[in-house]
C-alpha positions in Angstrom: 120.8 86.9 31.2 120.6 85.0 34.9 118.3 86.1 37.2 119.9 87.8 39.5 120.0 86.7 43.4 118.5 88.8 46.2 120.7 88.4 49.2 119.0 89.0 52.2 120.3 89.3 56.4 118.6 86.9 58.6 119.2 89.1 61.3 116.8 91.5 59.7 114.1 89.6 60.9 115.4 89.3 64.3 116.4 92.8 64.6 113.1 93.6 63.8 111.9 91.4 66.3 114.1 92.6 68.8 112.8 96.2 68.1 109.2 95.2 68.9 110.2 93.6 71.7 111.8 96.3 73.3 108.7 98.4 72.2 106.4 96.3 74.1 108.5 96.8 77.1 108.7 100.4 77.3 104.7 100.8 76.8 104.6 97.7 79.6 106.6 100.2 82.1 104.4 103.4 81.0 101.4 101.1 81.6 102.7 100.3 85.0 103.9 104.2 86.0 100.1 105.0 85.2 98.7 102.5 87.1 101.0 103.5 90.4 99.6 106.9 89.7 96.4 105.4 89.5 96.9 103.8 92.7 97.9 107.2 94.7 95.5 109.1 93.5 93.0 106.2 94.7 94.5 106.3 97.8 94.6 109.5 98.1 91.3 109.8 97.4 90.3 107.7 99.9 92.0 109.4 102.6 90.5 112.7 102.0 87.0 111.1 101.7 88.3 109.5 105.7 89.3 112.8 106.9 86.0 114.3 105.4 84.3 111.4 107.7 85.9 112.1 110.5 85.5 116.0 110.4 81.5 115.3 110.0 81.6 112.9 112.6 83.5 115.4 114.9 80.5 118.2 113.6 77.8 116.2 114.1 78.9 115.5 117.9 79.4 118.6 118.5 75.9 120.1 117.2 75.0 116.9 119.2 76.7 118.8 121.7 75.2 122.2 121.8 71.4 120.7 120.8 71.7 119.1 123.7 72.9 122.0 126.3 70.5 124.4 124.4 68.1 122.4 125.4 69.0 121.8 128.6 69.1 125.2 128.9 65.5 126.1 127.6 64.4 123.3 130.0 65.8 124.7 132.9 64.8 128.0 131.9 61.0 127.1 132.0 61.1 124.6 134.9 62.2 128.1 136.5 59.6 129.7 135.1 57.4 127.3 136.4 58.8 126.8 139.2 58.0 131.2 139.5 54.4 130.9 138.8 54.0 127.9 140.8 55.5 128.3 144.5 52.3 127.9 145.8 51.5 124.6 144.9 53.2 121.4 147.1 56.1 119.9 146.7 55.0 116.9 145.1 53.3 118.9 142.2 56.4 120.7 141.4 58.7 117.2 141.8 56.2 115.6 139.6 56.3 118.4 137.2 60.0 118.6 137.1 60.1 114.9 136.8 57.7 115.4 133.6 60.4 117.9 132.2 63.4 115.5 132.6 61.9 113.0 130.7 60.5 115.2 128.0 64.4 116.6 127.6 65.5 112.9 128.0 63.6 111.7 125.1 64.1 115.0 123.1 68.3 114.2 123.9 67.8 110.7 122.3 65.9 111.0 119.5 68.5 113.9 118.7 71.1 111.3 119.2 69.2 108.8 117.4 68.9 110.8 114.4 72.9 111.5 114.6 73.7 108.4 115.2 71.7 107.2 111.7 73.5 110.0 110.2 76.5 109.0 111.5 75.9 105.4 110.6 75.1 106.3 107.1 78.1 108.5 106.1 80.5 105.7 108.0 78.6 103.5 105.6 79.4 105.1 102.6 83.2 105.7 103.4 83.2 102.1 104.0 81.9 101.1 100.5 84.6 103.4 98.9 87.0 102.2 100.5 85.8 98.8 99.5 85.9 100.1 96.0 88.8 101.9 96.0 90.4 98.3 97.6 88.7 96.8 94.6 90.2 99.1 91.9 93.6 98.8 93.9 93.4 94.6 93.9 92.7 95.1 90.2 95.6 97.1 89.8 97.9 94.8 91.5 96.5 92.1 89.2 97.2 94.1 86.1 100.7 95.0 87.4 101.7 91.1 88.2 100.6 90.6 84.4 102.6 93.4 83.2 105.8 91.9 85.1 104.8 88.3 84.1 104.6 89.5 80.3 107.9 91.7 81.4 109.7 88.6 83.0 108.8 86.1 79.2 109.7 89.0 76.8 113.1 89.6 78.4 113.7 85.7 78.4 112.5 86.1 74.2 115.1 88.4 73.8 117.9 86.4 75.3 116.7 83.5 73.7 116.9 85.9 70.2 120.4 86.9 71.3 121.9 83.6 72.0 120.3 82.4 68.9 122.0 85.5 67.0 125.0 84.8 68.3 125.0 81.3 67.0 124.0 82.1 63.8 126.9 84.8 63.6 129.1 82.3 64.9 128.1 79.7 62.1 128.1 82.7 58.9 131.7 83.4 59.9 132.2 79.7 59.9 130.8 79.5 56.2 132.7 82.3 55.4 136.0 81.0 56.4 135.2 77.8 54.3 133.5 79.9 51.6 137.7 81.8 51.9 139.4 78.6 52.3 137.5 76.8 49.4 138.2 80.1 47.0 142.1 79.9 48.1 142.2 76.5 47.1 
């Protein structure tokens, strides 16, 4: 008996081939759809956390705001008192004293301000090094994304390559064959 010949298709290798290529592509564009969404939600993130800012900011200055008349108010309200029990002292005792009472409310006013404004300092610090992170995680993306096109841009050359070089081999198995008929007519 003669051992019989397994006859095997070269294209089964490249088909094959082909198959994980085109694989490989369709998890490179999932790859890159979740990294877009990545990026939105980042950015959207980062917007929110801007518009959070700026809504603290905008209550800060206004407590700022009413601190600052209420105590204007209460100032005014006992320099009046004062001012009640004290009508028979001179001028210059109730100008000194009012004096005194300015400047009390003036450095009451800017510590409050002082102490917003370090407030104010540190949440506009924090905003800024998210943003800076979320930049980071967005340049990172970017990165990954020009890799994913890159490794897009050399597989779809591979393929061609593969399908020019099927297309020669096809083209030199149906030359064979034609000799294989002509020598079998002969």
């Amino acid at each position: 008996m003669a051992p019989t010949v397994k006859e095997t298709d070269p294209l089964d290798h490249l088909e094959e081939r082909i198959q994980k290529a085109v694989a490989l592509v369709g998890r490179l564009r999932q790859e890159k759809d979740a990294a877009a969404q990545d990026k939105d939600a980042v950015a959207r993130a980062l917007e929110l956390e801007r518009v959070e800012a700026s809504k603290a900011l905008a209550e800060a200055v206004a407590a700022e705001r009413n601190a600052a008349a209420d105590a204007l108010a209460l100032e005014r309200r006992n320099a009046a008192e004062e001012a009640a029990f004290e009508r028979e002292a001179s001028a210059e005792t109730l100008a000194n004293a009012i004096e005194l009472e300015r400047k009390a409310a003036a450095e009451a006013l800017a510590a409050e301000r002082s102490a917003a404004t370090e407030a104010l300092e540190a949440s506009v610090q924090a905003a800024t090094s998210e943003r800076e992170a979320a930049a980071k995680v967005a340049d990172a993306l970017r990165v990954d994304l020009e890799e994913a096109r890159n490794a897009n841009t050399r597989l779809a050359a591979d393929l061609e390559a593969m399908r020019q070089e099927r297309q020669v081999v096809r083209a030199r198995l149906e030359k064979l064959l034609g000799h294989i008929d002509q020598l079998g007519a002969a």
